[in-house]
VEXLO-196519 format. One record per residue (C-alpha): z, y, x; residue in one letter; residue number from 0. Coordinates in steps of 0.1 Angstrom, whole numbers, plus 5000, padded with zeros to 4 digits. Example, Ala and Ser with C-alpha at 12.3 -4.5 7.8 and 13.67 -1.06 7.14 Angstrom:
- up,north,east,rest,nr
- 5078,4955,5123,A,0
- 5071,4989,5137,S,1
This chain:
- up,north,east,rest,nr
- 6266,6367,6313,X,0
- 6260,6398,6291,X,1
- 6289,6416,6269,X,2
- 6282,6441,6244,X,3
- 6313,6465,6242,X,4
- 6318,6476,6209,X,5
- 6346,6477,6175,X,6
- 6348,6456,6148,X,7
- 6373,6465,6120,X,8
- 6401,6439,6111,X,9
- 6418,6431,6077,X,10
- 6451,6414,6086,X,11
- 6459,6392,6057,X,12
- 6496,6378,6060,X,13
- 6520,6364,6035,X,14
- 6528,6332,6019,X,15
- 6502,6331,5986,X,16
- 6477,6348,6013,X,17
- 6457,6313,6015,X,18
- 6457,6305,5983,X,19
- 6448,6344,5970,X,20
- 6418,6342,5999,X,21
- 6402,6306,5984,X,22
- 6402,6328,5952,X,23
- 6382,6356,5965,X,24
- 6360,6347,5988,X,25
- 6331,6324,5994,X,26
- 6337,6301,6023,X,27
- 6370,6270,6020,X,28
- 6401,6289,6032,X,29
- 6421,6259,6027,X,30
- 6395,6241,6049,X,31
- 6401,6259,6080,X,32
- 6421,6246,6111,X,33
- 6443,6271,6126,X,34
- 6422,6290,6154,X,35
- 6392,6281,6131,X,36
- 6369,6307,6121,X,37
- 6336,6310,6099,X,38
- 6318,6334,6081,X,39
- 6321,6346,6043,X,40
- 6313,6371,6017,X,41
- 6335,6387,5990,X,42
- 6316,6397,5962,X,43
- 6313,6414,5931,X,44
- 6320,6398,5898,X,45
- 6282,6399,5894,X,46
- 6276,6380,5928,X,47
- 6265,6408,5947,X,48
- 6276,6419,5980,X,49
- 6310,6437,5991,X,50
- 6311,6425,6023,X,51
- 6302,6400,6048,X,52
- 6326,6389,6072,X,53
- 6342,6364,6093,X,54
- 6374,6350,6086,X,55
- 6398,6331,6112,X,56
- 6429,6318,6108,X,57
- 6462,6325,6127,X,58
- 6486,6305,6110,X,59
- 6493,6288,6077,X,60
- 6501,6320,6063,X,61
- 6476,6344,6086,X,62
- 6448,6351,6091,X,63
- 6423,6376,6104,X,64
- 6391,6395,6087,X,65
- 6365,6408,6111,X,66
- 6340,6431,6096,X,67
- 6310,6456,6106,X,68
- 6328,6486,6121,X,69
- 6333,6513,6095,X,70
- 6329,6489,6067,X,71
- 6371,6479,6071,X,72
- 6379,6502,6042,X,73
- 6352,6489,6017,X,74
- 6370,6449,6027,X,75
- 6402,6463,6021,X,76
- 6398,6480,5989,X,77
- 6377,6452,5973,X,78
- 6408,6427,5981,X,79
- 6430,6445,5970,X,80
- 6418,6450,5938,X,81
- 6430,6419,5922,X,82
- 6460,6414,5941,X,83
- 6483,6423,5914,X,84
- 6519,6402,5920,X,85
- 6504,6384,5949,X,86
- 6527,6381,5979,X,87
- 6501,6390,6005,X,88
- 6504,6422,6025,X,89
- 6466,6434,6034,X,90
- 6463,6459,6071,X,91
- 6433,6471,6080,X,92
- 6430,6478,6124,X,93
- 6398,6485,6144,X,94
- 6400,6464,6174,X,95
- 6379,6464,6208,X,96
- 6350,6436,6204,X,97
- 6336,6421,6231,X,98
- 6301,6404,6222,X,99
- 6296,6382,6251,X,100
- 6260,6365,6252,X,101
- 6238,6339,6273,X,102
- 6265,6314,6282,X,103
- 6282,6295,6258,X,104
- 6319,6302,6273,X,105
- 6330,6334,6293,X,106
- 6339,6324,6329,X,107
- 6369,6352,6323,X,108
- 6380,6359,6290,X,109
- 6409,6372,6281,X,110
- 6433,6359,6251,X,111
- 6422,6373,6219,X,112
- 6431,6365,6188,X,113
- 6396,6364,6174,X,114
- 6376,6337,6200,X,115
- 6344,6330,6178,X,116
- 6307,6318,6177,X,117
- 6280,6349,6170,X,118
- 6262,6352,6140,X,119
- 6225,6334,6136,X,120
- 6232,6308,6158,X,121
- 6231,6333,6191,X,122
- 6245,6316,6221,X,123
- 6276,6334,6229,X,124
- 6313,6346,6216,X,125
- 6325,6371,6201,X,126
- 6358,6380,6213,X,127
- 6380,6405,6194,X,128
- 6415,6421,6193,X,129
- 6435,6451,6200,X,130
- 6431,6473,6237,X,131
- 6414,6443,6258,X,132
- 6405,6452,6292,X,133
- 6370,6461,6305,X,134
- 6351,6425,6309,X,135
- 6336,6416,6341,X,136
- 6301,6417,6334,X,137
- 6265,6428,6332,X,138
- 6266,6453,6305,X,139
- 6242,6452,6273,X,140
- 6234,6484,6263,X,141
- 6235,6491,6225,X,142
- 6199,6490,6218,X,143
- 6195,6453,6234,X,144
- 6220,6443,6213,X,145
- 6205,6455,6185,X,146
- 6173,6439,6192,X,147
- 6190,6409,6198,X,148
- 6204,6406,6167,X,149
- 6170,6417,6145,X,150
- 6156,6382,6164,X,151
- 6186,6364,6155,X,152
- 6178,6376,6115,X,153
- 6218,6384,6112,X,154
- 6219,6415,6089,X,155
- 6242,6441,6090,X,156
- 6261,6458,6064,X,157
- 6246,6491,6053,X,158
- 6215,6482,6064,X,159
- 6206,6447,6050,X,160
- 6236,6442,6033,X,161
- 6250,6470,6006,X,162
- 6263,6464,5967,X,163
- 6225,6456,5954,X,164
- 6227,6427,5978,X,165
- 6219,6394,5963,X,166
- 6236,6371,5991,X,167
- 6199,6348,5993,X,168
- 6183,6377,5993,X,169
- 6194,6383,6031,X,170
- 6194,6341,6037,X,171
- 6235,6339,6050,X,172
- 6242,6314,6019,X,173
- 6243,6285,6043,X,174
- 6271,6294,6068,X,175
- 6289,6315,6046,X,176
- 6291,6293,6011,X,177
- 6312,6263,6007,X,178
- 6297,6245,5977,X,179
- 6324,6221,5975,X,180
- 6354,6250,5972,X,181
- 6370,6261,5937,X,182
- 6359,6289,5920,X,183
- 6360,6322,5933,X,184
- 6350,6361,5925,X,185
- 6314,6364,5917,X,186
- 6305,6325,5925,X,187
- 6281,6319,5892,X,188
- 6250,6339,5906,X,189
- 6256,6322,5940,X,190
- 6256,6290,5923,X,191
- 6228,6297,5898,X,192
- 6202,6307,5924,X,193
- 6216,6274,5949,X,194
- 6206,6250,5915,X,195
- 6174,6267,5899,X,196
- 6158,6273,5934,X,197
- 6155,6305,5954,X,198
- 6136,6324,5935,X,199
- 6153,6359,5945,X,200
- 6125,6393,5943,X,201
- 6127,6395,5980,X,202
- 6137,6380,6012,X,203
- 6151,6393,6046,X,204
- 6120,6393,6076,X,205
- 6116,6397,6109,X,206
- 6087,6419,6121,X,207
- 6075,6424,6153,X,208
- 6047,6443,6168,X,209
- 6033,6452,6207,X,210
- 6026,6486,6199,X,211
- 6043,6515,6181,X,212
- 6075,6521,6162,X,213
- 6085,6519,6132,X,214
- 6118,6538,6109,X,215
- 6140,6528,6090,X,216
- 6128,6529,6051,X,217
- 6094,6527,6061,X,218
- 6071,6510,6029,X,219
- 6050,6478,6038,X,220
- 6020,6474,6020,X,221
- 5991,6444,6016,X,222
- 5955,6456,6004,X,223
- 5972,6490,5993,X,224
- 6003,6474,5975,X,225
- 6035,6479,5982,X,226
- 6054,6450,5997,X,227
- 6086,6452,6014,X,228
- 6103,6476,6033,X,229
- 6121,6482,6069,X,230
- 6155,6482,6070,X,231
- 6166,6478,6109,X,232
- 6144,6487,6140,X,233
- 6148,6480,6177,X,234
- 6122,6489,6202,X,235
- 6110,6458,6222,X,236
- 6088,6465,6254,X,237
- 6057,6492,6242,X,238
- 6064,6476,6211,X,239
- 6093,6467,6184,X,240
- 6112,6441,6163,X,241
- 6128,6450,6124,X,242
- 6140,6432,6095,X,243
- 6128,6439,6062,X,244
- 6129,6429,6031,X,245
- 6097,6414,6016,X,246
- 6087,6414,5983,X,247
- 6087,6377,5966,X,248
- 6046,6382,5959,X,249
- 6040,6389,5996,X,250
- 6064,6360,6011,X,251
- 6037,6339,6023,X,252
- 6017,6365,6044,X,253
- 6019,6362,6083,X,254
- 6016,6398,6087,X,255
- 6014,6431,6065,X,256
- 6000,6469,6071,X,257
- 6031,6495,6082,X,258
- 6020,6529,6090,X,259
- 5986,6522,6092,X,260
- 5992,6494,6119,X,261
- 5994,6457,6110,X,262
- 6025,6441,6121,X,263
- 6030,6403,6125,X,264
- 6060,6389,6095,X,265
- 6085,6360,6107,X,266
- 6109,6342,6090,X,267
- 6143,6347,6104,X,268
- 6157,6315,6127,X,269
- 6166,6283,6103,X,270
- 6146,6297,6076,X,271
- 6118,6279,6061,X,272
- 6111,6294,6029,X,273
């Protein structure tokens, strides 16, 4: 067992129209969730684009908890709070201690957190969250092999895959954090447009990966001297690395593209056939 020791930031969203103010806002079926459930969700602009991407768990039937990229609990905070008008919700943003445990599907010693969740992308693991929890024992994973772990996963990361240009296909998280059989919410009719014409968003999030080199953040990929995507997250990986990048919709079906003067081989991130 590996653990990551790191910080999430928390919205604490308590109060007795808090369910019904979340189904309003956000993406995924508040009113669907078991207490001790959690799942992951966006809040969006009016247009559709991206606020923030989060996971939401619920507490109680009038509680629940918002996990979100550390340093990112501000921007969650102010977006839901916008709208609240009269609503009797009471919104308080924390940063708690996150333990990203990986390789086993259950910690053999876990303390009692009040966030207990599934990873991102399908990674085997929990994530386990909340305030001043004690030092796990464990093999330690250092920051950059979580990092790389989480470019091969394909899970993007707010202000680097995800920002307020983000179209939510763009960065292929539609799937575990939409429900499609919810009411309405903020900034559901491009979400639902692109779901019923067909993906057909300008570019797509990547995995690249290449045995030699390194790359940086904001390099430009380019195909026969055109641009065609560019790097948004870099890990190094052996004499090598592994990024995500967004790739232009005209160069979506090449296996591999020039960076630097180096070609680099293009995946599709995990579930992801298109």
């Amino acid at each position: 067992m590996s653990v990551y020791l790191g910080q999430r930031d928390v919205v604490l969203a308590a109060g007795p129209e808090a369910e019904g103010y979340l189904q309003g806002q956000i993406s995924q079926d508040v009113l669907a969730l078991a207490t001790g459930e959690s799942a992951w969700s966006l809040i969006l602009q009016p247009q559709g684009k991206v606020d923030a991407w989060f996971r939401i768990t619920r507490v109680s039937s009038d509680e629940f908890l918002l996990d979100v990229d550390a340093g990112y609990g501000e921007q969650l905070l102010a977006r839901l709070k916008r709208f609240k008008l009269r609503t009797k919700v009471e919104l308080e943003l924390a940063t708690w201690d996150w333990h990203a445990i990986r390789d086993h599907a259950e910690p053999t010693n876990a303390p009692d957190t009040p966030i207990a969740a599934a990873p991102a992308g399908g990674q085997m693991g929990v994530d386990l969250i909340g305030p001043d929890m004690p030092t796990p024992k464990a093999e330690s994973m250092s920051a950059d092999e979580f990092e790389k772990r989480r470019i091969l996963a394909g899970v993007p990361a707010m202000g680097s895959e995800l920002d307020e240009s983000t179209i939510p296909a763009e960065a292929r998280i539609v799937d575990q954090s939409v429900s499609f059989t919810k009411g309405c919410y903020t900034g559901q009719e491009l979400v639902a447009r692109v779901d019923s014409r067909g993906d057909n968003t300008p570019r797509k999030l990547r995995i690249l990966k290449a045995e030699s080199g390194i790359a940086t953040v904001g390099a430009e990929l380019s195909h026969e001297g055109a641009a065609a995507g560019v790097v948004t997250s870099v890990a190094v990986d052996g004499e090598g690395f592994v990024a995500l990048a967004y790739i232009k919709r005209s160069a979506l079906d090449l296996t591999s593209l020039e960076l630097d003067g180096h070609t680099v081989a293009v995946h599709t991130v995990p579930g992801d056939a298109s």
